[in-house]
C-alpha positions in Angstrom: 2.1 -3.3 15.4 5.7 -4.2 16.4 8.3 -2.7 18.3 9.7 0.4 17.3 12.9 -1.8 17.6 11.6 -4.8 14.9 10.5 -1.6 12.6 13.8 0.1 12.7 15.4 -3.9 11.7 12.9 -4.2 9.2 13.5 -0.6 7.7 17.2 -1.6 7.7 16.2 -5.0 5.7 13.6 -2.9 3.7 16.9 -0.2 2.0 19.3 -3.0 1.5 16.3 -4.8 -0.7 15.8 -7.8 1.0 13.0 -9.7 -0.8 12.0 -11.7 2.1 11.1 -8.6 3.9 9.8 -6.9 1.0 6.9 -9.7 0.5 6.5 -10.0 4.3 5.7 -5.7 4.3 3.5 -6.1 0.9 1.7 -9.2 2.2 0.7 -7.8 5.9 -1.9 -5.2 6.1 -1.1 -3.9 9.8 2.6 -2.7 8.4 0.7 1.3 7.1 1.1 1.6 10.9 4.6 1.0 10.7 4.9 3.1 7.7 3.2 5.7 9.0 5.8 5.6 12.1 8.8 5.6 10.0 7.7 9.0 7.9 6.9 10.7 10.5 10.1 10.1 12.7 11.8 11.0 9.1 10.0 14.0 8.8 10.7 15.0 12.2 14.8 13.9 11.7 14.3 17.0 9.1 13.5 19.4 11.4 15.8 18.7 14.4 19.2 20.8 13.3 16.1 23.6 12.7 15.0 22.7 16.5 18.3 23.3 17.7 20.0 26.6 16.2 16.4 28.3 15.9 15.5 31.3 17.8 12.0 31.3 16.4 8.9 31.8 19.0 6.6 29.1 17.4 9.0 26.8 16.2 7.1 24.0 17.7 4.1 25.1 15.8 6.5 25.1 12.1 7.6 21.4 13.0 4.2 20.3 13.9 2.3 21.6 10.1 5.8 20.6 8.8 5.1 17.3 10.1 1.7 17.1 9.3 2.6 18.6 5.7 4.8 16.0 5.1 2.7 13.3 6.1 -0.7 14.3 3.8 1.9 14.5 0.6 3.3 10.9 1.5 -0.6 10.2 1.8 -1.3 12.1 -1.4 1.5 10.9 -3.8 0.6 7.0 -2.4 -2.7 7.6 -3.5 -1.2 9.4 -6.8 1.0 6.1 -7.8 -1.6 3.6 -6.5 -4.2 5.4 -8.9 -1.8 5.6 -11.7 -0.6 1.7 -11.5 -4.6 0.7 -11.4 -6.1 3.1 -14.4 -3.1 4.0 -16.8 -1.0 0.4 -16.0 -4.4 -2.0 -14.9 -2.2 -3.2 -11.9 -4.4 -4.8 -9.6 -2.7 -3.7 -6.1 -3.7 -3.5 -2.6 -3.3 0.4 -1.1 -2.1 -0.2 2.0 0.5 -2.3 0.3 1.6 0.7 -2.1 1.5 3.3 1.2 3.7 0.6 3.0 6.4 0.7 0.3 6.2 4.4 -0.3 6.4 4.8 3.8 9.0 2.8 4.0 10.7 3.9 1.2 10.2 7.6 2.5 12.7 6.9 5.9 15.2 7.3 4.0 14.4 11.0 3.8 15.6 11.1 7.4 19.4 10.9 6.4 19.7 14.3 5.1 19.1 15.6 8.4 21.9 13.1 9.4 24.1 14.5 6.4 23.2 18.4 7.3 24.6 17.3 11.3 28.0 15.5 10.4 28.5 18.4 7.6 27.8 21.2 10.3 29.6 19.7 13.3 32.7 18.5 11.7 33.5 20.2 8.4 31.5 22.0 5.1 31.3 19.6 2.7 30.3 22.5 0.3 27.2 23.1 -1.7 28.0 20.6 -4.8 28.4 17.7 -2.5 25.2 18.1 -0.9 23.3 18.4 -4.4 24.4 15.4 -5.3 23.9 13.2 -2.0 20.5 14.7 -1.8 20.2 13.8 -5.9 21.6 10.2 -5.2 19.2 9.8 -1.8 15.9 11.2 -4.1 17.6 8.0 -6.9 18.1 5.3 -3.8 14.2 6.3 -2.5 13.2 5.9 -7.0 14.9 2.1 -6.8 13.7 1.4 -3.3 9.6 1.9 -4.5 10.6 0.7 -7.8 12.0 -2.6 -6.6 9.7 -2.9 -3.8 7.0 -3.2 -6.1 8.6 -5.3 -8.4 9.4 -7.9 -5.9 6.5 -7.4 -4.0 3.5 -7.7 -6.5 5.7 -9.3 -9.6 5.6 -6.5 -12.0 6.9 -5.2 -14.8 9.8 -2.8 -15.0 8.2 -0.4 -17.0 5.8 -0.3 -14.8 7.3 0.2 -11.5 10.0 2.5 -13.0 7.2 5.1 -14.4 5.3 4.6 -11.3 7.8 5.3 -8.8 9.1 8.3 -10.8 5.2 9.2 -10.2 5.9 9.6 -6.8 9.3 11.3 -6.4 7.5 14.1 -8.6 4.7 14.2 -6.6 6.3 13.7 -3.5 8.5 16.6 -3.7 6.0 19.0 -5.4 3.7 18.9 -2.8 5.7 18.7 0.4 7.2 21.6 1.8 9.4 19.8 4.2 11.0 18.3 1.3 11.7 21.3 -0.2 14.0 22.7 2.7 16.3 20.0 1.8 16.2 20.6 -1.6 
């Protein structure tokens, strides 16, 4: 396991599509830790603006089953897209490698609540605006799994696009933090 300061450079890497970093992550089968960090610090990045103008008793309690919530769809929709790219596409892939990508790929999930803070401390950038960043940030999360696999395990397009569009549906029809932001 690295530090949390070599994950956060390789998560930078990972969004800007860096192949060298992609087949390092696909390649190493200690990196599910990392992943596993990077969703769940995204997940919790969700939940902070709620942390803060909440007057809720048990809002520690909502963020934790959010959390966990969050966590057992990544899990689920991983396990969904790894399924799907060894029966229906007869991809031979490693698991760990496809919840890597999809944990990696998931951080960026973690810039909404980024989005939601600049839009509520500085201006409104109005309800249509935020449709579509959250609509281009659910597109940039479809390329990064659908490149990551493509560079990572040398597959075809077809493939990696129907796969990854597995997971955004699954992803976000199962997960309930996910659906605040939507």
């Amino acid at each position: 396991m690295n530090t949390l300061k070599d994950v956060w450079r390789q998560f930078k890497l990972f969004i800007r599509f860096d192949s060298e970093t992609i087949l390092k992550i696909t390649q190493d089968r200690y990196e599910t830790g990392n992943a596993f960090l990077i969703v769940t610090f995204s997940l919790f990045a969700i939940y902070i603006p709620l942390l803060f103008s909440s007057n809720i008793n048990n809002i520690f309690d909502l963020i934790f089953f959010g959390v966990l919530d969050g966590t057992f769809s990544w899990v689920f929709s991983s396990l969904v897209m790894w399924f799907a790219l060894g029966r229906v596409f007869k991809e031979n892939v490693d698991l760990n490698s496809i919840i890597t990508i999809t944990g990696y790929s998931h951080g960026l999930v973690g810039f909404v609540s980024i989005w939601f803070f600049l839009q509520n401390s500085f201006m409104n950038f109005g309800d249509r605006v935020n449709q579509v960043f959250i609509l281009l940030l659910i597109f940039w999360i479809y390329n990064a799994v659908a490149k990551s696999l493509e560079l990572g395990f040398f597959m075809e397009k077809r493939n990696t696009k129907l796969s990854s569009a597995i997971f955004i549906f699954i992803l976000f029809w199962t997960s309930d933090p996910l659906k605040i932001i939507i």
